[in-house]
Every structure is written in C-alpha cells, then in structure tokens.
N, CA, C and O atoms as a GROMACS GRO file, in nm:
protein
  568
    1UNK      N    1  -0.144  -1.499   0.759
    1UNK     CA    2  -0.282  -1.461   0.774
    1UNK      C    3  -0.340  -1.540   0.892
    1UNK      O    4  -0.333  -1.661   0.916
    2UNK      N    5  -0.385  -1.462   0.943
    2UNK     CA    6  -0.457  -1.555   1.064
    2UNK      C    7  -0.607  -1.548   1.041
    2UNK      O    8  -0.677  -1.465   0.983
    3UNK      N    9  -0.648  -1.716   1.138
    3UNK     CA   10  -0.789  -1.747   1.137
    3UNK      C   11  -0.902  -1.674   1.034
    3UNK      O   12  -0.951  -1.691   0.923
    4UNK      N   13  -0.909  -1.569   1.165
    4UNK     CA   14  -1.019  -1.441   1.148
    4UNK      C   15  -1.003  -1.377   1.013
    4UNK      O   16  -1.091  -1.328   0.941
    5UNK      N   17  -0.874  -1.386   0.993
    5UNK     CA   18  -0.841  -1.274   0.861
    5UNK      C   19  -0.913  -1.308   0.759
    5UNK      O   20  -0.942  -1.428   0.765
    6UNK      N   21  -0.953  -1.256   0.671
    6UNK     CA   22  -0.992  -1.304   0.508
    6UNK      C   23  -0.901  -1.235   0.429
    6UNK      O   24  -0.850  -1.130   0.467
    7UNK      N   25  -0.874  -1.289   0.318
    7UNK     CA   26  -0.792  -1.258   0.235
    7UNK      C   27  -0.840  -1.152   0.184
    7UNK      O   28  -0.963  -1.141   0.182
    8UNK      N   29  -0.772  -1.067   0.139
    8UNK     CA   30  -0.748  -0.925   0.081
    8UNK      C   31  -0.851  -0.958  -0.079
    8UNK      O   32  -0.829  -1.052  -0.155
    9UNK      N   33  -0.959  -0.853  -0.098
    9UNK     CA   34  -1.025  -0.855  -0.214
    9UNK      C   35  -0.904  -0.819  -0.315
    9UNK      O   36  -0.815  -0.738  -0.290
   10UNK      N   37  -0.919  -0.898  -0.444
   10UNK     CA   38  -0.873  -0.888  -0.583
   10UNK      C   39  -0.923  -0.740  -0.674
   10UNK      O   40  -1.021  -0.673  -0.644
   11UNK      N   41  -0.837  -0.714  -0.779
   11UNK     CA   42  -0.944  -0.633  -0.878
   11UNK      C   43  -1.055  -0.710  -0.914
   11UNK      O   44  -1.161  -0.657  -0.946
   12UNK      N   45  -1.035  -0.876  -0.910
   12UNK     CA   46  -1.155  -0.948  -0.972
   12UNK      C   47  -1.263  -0.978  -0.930
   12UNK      O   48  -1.358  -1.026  -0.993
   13UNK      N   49  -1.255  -0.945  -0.789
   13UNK     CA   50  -1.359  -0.905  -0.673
   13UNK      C   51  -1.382  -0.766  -0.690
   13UNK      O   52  -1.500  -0.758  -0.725
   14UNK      N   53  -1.352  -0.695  -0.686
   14UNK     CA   54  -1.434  -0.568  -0.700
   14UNK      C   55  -1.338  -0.495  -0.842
   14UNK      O   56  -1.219  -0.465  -0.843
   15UNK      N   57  -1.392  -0.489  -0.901
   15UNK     CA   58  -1.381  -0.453  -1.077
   15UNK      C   59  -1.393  -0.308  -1.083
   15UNK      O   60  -1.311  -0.239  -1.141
   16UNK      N   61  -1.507  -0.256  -1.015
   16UNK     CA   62  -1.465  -0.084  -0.994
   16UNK      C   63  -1.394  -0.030  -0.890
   16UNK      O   64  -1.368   0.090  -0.898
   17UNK      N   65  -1.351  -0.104  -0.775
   17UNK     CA   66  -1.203  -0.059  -0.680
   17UNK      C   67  -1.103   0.022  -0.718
   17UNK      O   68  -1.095   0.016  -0.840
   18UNK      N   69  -1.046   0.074  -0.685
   18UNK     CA   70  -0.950   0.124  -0.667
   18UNK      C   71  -0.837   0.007  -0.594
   18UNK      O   72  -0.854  -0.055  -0.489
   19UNK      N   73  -0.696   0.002  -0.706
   19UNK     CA   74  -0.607  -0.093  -0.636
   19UNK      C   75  -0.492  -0.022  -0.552
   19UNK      O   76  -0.420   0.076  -0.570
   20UNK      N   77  -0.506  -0.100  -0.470
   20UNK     CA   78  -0.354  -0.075  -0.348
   20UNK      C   79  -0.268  -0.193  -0.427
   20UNK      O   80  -0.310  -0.309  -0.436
   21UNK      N   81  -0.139  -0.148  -0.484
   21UNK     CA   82  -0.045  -0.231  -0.476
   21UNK      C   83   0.067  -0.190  -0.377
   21UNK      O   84   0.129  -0.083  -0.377
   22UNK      N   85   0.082  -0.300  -0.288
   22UNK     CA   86   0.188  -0.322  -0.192
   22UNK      C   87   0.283  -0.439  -0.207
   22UNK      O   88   0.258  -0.527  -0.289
   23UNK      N   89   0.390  -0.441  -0.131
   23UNK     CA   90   0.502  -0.525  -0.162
   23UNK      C   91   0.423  -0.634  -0.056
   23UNK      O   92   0.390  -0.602   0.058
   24UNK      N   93   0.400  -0.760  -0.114
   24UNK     CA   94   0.338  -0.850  -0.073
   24UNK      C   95   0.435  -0.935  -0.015
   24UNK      O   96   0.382  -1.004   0.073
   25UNK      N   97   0.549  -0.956  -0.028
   25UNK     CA   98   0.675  -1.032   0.046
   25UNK      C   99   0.755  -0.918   0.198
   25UNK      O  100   0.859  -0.952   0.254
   26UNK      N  101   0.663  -0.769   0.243
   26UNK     CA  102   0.744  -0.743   0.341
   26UNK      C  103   0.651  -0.749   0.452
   26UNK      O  104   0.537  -0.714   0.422
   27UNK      N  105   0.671  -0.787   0.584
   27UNK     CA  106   0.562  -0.788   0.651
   27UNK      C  107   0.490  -0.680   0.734
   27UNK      O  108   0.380  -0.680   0.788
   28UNK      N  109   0.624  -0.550   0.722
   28UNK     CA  110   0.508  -0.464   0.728
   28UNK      C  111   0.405  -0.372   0.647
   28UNK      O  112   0.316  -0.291   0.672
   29UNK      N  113   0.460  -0.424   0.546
   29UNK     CA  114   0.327  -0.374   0.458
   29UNK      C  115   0.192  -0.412   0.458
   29UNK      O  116   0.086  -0.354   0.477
   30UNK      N  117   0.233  -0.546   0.427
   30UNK     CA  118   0.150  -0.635   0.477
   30UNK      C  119   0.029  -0.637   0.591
   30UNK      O  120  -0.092  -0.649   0.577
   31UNK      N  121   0.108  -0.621   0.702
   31UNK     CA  122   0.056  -0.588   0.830
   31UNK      C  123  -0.045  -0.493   0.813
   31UNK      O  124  -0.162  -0.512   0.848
   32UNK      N  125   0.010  -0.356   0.742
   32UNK     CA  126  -0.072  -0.256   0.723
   32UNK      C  127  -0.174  -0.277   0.682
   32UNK      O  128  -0.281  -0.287   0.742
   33UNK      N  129  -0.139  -0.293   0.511
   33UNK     CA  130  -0.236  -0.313   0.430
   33UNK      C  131  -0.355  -0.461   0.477
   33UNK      O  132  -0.443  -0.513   0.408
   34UNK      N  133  -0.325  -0.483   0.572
   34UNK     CA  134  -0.435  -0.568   0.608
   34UNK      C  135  -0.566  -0.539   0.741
   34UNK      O  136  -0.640  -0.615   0.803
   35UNK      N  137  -0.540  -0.361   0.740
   35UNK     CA  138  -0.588  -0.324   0.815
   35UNK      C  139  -0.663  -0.265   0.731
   35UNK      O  140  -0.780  -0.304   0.725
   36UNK      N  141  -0.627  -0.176   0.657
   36UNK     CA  142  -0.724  -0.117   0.568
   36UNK      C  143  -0.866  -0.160   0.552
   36UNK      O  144  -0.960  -0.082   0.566
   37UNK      N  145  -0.880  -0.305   0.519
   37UNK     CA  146  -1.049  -0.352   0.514
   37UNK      C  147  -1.138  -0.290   0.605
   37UNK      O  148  -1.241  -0.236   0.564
   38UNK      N  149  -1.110  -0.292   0.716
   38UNK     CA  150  -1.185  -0.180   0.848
   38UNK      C  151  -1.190  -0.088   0.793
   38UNK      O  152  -1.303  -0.053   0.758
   39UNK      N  153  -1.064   0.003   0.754
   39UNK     CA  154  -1.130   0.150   0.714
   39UNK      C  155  -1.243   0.158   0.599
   39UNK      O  156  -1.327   0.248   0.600
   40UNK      N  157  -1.239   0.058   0.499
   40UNK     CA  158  -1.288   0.034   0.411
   40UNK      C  159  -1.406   0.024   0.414
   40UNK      O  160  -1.466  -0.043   0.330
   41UNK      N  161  -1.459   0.079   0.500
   41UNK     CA  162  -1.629  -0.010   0.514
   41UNK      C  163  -1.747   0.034   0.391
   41UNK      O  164  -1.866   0.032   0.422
   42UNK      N  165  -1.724   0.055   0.318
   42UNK     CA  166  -1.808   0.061   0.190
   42UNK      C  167  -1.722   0.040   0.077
   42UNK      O  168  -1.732   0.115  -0.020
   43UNK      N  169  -1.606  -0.090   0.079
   43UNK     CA  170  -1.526  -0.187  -0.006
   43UNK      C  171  -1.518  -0.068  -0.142
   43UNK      O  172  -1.572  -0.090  -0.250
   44UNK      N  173  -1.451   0.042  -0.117
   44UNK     CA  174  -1.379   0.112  -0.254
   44UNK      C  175  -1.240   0.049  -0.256
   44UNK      O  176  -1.162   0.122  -0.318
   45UNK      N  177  -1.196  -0.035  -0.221
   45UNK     CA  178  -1.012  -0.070  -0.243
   45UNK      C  179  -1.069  -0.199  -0.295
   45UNK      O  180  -1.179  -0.253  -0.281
   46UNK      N  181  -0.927  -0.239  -0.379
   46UNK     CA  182  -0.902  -0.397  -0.414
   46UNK      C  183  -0.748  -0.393  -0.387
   46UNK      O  184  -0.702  -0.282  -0.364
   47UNK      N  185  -0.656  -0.511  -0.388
   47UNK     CA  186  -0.488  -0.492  -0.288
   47UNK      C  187  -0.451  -0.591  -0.406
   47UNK      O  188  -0.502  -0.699  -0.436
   48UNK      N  189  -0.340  -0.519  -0.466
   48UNK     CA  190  -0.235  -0.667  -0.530
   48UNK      C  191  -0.125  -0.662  -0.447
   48UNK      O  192  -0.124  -0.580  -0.355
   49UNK      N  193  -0.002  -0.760  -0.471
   49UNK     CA  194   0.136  -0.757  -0.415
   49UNK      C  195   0.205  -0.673  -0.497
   49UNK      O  196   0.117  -0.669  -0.583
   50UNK      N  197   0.274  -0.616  -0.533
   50UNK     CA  198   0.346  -0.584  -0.650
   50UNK      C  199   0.406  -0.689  -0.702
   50UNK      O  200   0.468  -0.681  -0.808
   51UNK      N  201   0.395  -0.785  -0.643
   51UNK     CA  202   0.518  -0.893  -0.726
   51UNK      C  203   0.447  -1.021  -0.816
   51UNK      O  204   0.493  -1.118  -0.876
   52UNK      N  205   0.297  -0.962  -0.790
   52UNK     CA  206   0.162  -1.039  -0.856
   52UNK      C  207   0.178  -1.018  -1.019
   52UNK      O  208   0.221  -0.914  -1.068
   53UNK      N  209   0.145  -1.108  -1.078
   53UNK     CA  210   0.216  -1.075  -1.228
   53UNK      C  211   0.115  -0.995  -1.263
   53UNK      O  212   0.158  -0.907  -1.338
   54UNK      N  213  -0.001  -0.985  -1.244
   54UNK     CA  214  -0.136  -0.915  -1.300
   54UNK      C  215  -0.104  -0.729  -1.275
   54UNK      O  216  -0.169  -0.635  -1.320
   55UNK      N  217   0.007  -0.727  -1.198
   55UNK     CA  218   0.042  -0.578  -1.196
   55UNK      C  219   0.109  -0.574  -1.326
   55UNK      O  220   0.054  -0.497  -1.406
   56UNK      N  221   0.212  -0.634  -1.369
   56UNK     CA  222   0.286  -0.630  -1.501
   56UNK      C  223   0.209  -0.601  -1.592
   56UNK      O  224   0.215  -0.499  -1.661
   57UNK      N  225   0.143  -0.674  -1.598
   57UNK     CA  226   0.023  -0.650  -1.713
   57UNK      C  227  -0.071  -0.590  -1.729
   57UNK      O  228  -0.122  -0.581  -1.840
   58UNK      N  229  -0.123  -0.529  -1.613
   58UNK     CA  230  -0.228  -0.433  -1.631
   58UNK      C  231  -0.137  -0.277  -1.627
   58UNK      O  232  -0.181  -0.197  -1.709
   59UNK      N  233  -0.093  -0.258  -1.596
   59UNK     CA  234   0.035  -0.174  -1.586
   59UNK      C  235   0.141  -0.158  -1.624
   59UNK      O  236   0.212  -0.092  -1.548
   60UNK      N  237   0.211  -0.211  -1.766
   60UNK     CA  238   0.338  -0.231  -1.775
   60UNK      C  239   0.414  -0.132  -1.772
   60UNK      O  240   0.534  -0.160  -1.765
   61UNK      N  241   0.383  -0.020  -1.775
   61UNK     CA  242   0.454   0.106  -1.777
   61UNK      C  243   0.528   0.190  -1.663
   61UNK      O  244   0.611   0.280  -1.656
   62UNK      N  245   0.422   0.078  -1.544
   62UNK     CA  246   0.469   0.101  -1.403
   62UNK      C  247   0.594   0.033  -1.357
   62UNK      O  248   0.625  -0.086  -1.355
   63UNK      N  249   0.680   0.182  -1.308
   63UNK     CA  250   0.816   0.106  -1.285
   63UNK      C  251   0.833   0.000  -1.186
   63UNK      O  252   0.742   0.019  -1.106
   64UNK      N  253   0.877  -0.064  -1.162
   64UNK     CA  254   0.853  -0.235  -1.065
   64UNK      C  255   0.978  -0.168  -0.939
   64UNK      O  256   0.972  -0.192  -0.818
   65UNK      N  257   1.090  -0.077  -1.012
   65UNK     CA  258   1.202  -0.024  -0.901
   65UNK      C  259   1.120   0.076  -0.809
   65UNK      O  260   1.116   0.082  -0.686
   66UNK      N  261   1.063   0.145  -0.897
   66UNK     CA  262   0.970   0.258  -0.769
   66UNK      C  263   0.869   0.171  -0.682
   66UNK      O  264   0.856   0.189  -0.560
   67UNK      N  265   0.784   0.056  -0.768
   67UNK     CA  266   0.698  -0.039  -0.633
   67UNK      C  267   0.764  -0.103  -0.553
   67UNK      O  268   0.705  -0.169  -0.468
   68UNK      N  269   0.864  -0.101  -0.556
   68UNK     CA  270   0.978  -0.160  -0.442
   68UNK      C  271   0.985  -0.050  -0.345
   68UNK      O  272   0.948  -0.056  -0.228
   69UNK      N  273   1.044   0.067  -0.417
   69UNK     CA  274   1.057   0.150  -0.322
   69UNK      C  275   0.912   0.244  -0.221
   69UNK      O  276   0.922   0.312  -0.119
   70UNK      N  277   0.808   0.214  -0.288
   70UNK     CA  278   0.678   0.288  -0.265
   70UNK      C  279   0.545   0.243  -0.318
   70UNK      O  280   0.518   0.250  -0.437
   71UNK      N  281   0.429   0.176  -0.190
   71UNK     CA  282   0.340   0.145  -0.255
   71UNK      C  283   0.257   0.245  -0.360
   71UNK      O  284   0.287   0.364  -0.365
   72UNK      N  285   0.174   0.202  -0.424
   72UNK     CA  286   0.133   0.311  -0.518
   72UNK      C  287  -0.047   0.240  -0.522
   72UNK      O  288  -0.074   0.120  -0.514
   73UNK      N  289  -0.143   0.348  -0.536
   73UNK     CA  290  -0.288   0.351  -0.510
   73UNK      C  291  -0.325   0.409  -0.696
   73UNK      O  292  -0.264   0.508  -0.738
   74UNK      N  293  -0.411   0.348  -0.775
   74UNK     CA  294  -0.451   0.339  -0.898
   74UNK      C  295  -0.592   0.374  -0.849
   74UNK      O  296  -0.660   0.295  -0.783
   75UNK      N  297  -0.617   0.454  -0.873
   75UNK     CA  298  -0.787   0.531  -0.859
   75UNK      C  299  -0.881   0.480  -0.996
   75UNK      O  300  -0.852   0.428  -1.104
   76UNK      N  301  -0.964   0.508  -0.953
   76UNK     CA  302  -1.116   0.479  -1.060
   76UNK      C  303  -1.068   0.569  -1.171
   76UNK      O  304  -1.081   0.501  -1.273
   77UNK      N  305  -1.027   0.667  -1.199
   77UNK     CA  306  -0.983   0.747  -1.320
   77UNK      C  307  -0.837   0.696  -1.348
   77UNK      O  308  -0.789   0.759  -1.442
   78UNK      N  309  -0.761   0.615  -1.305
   78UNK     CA  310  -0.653   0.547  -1.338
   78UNK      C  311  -0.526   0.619  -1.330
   78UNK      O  312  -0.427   0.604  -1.401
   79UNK      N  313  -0.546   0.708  -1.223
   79UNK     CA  314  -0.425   0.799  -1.185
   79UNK      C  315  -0.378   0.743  -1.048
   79UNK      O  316  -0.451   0.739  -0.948
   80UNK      N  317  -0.245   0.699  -1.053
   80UNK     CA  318  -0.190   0.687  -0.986
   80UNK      C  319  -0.094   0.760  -0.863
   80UNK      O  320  -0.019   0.857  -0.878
   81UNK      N  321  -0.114   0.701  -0.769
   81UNK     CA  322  -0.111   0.779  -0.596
   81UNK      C  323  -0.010   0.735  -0.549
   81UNK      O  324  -0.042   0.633  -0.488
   82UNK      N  325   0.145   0.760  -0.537
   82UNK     CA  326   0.276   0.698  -0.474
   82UNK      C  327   0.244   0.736  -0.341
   82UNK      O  328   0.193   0.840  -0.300
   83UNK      N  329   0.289   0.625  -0.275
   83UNK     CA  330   0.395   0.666  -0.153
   83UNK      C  331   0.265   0.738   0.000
   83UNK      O  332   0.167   0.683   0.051
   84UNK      N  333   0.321   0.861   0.025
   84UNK     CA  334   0.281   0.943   0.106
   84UNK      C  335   0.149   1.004   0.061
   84UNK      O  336   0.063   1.033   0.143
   85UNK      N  337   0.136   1.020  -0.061
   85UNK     CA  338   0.007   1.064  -0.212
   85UNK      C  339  -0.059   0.982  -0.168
   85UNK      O  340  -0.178   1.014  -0.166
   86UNK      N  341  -0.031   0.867  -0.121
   86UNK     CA  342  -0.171   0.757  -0.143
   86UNK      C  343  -0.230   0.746  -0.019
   86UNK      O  344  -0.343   0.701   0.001
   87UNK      N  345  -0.141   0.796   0.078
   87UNK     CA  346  -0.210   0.732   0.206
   87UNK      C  347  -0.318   0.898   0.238
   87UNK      O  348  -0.412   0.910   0.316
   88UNK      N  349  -0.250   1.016   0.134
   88UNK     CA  350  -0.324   1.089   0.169
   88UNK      C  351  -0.460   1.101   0.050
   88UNK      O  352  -0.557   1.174   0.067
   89UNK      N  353  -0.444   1.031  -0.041
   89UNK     CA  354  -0.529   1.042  -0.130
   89UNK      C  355  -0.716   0.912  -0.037
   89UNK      O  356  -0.838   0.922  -0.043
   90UNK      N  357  -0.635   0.832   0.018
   90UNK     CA  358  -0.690   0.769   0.111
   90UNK      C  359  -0.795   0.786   0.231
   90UNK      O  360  -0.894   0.728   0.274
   91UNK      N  361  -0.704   0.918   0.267
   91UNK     CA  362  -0.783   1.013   0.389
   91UNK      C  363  -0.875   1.075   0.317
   91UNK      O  364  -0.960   1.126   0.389
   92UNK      N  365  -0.894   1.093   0.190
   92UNK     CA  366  -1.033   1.119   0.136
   92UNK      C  367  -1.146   1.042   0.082
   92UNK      O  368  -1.259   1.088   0.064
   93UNK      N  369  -1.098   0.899   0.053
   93UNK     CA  370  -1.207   0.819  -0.016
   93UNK      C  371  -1.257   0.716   0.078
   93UNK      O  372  -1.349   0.641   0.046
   94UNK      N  373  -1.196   0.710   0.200
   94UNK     CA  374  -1.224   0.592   0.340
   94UNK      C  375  -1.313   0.658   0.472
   94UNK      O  376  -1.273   0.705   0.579
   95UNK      N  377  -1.446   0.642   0.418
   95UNK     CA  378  -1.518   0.709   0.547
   95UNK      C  379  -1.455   0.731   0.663
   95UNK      O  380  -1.451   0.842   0.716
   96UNK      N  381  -1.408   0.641   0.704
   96UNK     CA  382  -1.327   0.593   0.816
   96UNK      C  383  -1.198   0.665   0.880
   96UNK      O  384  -1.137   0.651   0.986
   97UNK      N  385  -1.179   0.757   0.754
   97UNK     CA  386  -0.991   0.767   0.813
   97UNK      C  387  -1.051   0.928   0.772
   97UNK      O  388  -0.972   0.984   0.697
   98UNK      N  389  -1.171   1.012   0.804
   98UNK     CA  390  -1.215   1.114   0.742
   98UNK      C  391  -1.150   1.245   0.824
   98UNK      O  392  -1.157   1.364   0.794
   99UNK      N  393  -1.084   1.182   0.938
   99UNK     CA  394  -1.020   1.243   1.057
   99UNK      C  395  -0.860   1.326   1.052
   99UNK      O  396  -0.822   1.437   1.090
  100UNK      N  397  -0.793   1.209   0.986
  100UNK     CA  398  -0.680   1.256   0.960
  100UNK      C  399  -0.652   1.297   0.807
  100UNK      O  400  -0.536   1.271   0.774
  101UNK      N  401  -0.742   1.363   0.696
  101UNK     CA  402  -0.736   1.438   0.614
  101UNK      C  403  -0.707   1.579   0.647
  101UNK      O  404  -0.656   1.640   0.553
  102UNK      N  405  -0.732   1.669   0.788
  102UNK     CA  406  -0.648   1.760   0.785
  102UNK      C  407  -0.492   1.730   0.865
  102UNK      O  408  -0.417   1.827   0.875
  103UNK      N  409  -0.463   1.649   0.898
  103UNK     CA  410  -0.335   1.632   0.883
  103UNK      C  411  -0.214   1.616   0.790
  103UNK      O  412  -0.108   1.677   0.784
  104UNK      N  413  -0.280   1.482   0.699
  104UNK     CA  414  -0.243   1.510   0.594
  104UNK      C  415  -0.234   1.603   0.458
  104UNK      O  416  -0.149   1.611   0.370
  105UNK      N  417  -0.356   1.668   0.478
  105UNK     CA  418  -0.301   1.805   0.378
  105UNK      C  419  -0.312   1.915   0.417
  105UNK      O  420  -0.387   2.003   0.374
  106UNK      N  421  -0.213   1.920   0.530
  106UNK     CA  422  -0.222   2.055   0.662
  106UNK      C  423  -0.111   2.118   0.529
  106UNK      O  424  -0.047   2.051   0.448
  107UNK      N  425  -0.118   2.255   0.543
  107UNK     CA  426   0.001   2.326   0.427
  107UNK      C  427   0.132   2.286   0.433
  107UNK      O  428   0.170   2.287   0.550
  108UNK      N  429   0.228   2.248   0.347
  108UNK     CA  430   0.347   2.232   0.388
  108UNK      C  431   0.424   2.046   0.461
  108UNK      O  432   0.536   2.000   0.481
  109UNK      N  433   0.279   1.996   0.475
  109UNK     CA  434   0.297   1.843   0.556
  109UNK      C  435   0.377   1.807   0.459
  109UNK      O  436   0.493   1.848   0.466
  110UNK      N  437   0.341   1.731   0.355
  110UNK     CA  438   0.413   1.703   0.271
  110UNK      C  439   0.550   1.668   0.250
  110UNK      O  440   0.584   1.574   0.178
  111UNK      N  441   0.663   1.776   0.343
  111UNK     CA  442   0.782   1.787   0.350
  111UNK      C  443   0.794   1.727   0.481
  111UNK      O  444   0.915   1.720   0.500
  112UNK      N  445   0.714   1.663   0.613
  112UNK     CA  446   0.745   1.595   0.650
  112UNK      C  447   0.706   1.476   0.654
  112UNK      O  448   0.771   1.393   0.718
  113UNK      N  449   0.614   1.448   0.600
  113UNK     CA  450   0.576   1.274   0.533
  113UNK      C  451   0.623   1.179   0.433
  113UNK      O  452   0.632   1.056   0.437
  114UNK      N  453   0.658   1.292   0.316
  114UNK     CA  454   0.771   1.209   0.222
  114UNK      C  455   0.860   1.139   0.284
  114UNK      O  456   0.874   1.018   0.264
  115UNK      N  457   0.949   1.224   0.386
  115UNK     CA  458   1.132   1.182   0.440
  115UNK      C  459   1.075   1.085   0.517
  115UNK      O  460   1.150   0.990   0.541
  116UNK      N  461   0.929   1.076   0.578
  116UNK     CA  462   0.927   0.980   0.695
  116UNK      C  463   0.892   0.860   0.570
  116UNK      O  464   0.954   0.754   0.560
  117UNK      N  465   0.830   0.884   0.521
  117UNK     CA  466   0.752   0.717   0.497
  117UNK      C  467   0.840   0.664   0.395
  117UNK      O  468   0.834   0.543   0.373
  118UNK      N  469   0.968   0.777   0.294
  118UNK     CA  470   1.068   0.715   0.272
  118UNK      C  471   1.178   0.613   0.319
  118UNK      O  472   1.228   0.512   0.267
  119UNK      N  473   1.202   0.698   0.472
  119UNK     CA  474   1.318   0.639   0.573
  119UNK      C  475   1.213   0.515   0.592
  119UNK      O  476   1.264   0.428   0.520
  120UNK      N  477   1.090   0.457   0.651
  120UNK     CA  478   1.036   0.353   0.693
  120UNK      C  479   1.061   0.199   0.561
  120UNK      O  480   1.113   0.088   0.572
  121UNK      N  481   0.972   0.295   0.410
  121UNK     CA  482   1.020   0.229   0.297
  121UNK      C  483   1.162   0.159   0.309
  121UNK      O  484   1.176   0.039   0.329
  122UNK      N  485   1.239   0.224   0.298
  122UNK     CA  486   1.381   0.190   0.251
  122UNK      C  487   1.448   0.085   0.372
  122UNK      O  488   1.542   0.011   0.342
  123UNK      N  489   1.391   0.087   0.503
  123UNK     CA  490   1.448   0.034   0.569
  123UNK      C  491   1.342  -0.096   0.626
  123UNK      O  492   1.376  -0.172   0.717
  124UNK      N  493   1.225  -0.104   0.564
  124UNK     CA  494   1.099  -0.197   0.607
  124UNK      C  495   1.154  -0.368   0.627
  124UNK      O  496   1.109  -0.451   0.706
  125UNK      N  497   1.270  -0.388   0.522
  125UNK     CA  498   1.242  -0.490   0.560
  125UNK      C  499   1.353  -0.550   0.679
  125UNK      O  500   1.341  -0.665   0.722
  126UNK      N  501   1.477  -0.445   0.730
  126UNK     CA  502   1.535  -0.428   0.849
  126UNK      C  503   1.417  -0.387   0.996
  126UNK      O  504   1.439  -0.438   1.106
  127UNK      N  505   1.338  -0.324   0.981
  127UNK     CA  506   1.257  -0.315   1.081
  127UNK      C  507   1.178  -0.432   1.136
  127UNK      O  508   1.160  -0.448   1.256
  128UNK      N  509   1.122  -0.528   1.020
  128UNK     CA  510   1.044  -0.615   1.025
  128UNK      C  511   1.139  -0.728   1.060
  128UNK      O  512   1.083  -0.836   1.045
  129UNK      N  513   1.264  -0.737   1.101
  129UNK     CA  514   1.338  -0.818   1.142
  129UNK      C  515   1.314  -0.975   1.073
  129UNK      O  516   1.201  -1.012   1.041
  130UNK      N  517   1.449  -1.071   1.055
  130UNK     CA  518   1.433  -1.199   1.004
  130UNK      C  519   1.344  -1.277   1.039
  130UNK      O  520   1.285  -1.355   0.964
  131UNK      N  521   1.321  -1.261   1.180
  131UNK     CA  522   1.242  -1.356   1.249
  131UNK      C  523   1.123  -1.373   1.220
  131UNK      O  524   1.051  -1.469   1.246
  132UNK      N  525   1.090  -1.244   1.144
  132UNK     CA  526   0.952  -1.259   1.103
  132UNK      C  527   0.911  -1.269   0.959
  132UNK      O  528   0.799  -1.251   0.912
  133UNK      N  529   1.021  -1.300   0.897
  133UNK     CA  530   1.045  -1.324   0.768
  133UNK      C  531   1.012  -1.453   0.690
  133UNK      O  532   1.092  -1.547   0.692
  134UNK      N  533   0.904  -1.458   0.624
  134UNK     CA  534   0.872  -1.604   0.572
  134UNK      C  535   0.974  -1.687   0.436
  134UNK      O  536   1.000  -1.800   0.394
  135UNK      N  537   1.008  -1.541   0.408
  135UNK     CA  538   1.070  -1.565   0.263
  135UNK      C  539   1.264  -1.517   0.260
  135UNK      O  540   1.322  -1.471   0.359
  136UNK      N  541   1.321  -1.538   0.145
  136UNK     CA  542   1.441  -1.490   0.188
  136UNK      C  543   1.432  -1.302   0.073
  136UNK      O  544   1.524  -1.253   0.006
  137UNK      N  545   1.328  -1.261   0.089
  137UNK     CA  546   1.318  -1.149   0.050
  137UNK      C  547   1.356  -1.056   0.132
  137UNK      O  548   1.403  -0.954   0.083
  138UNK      N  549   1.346  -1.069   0.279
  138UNK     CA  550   1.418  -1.014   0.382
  138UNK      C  551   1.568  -0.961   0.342
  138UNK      O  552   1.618  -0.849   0.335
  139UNK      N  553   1.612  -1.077   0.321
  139UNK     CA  554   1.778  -1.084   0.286
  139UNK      C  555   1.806  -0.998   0.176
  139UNK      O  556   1.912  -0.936   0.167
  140UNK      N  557   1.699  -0.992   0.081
  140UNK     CA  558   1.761  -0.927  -0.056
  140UNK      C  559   1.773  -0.783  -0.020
  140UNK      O  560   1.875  -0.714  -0.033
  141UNK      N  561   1.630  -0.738   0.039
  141UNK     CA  562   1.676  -0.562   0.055
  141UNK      C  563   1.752  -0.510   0.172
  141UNK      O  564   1.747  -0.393   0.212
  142UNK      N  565   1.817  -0.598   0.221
  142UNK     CA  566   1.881  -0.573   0.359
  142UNK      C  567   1.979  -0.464   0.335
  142UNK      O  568   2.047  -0.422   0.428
   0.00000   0.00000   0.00000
C-alpha cells in the first residue's frame, strides 16, 4: 500500500455495502481491487481478502476452491456475483463505470469474458511475477 492509499473499507465500515471478496495474497487483484474506491464514489462496496477468516464465517457455505479460482461480489440482497458476473454486476451499481455496462451485457459477451478473466484468474499469480511477490503464495499457485 502506498502513502496516499487508504486501506480498503471493511463490512465493519460500511455494514450496508456490498462485499468484494478478492484473493488478498495476489497482487493483481489487489492492484485492481484497489482501484475500485474511485469508481466508488458514493462508498456502495466494502473488500475482504478471501483468506480473511470473517469470510469463513459469514459465509461458510462459500466454497474457499472457487474464491481461489474467482473473486466473488455479495450484494445487499445476499446474492452472490462470481467472476466475470461481478465485474458486470458492478457496471451497474458504480456511477462511475456507467459506461461500460453496454459492453458488458452486449448479447452473447459473456462467452467472451468468462474464457478471458478465467485464463487471467488461473494464471494471476504467474503474471504478477515473483518479484513482486511479498508472500510465498506466489509459489503455491504456480
């Protein structure tokens, strides 16, 4: 985290949010999800790691192998948004990103956003190279 940055709001900071859980040990998730606050400008998100125990528990039903493989977005009605779902479920609740909602649910997109943001998933923490690796979590999904 640098200087400027502030740390990512909690559910315990905003209690009616909507949570982003992301893999908090890869750095480009990370990276991402630390952009979001900008889009955010009327604070509807709160961000866990997945590897935050407070996901276990508020969630136990949520598989921990699929949050590895795919962040997942928990809405105010408590329905949950995987993957490619979330970033498009996103383009609707973020003033900000109000632009690329017809992209994302142009007819048919779908079939090419899954394979992409799968191939990125599966290979995130090879992209994000060692060097930038704080942890030896790098190593595990290699």
């Amino acid at each position: 985290m640098t200087e400027t940055q502030l740390p990512l709001p909690c559910p315990a900071d905003r209690p009616d949010a909507e949570v982003v859980i992301y893999d908090g040990d890869c750095r480009i998730c990370t990276a991402q999800v630390s952009k979001l606050p900008w889009w955010d400008c009327q604070q509807k998100l709160s961000y866990l790691s997945l590897h935050d125990a407070e996901v276990a528990e508020r969630w136990p039903e949520m598989s921990a192998d699929r949050l590895m493989q795919e962040m997942c977005l928990v809405d105010s009605n408590g329905h949950w948004h995987w993957g490619p779902e979330a970033i498009r479920h996103l383009t609707l609740r973020l003033r900000r990103l109000w632009w690329a909602a017809p992209v994302m649910f142009f007819p048919g997109s779908m079939f090419l956003w899954r394979p992409l943001y799968r191939w990125v998933a599966r290979n995130r923490y090879r992209l994000s190279g060692t060097a930038s690796c704080d942890s030896d979590a790098c190593e595990l999904h290699r």
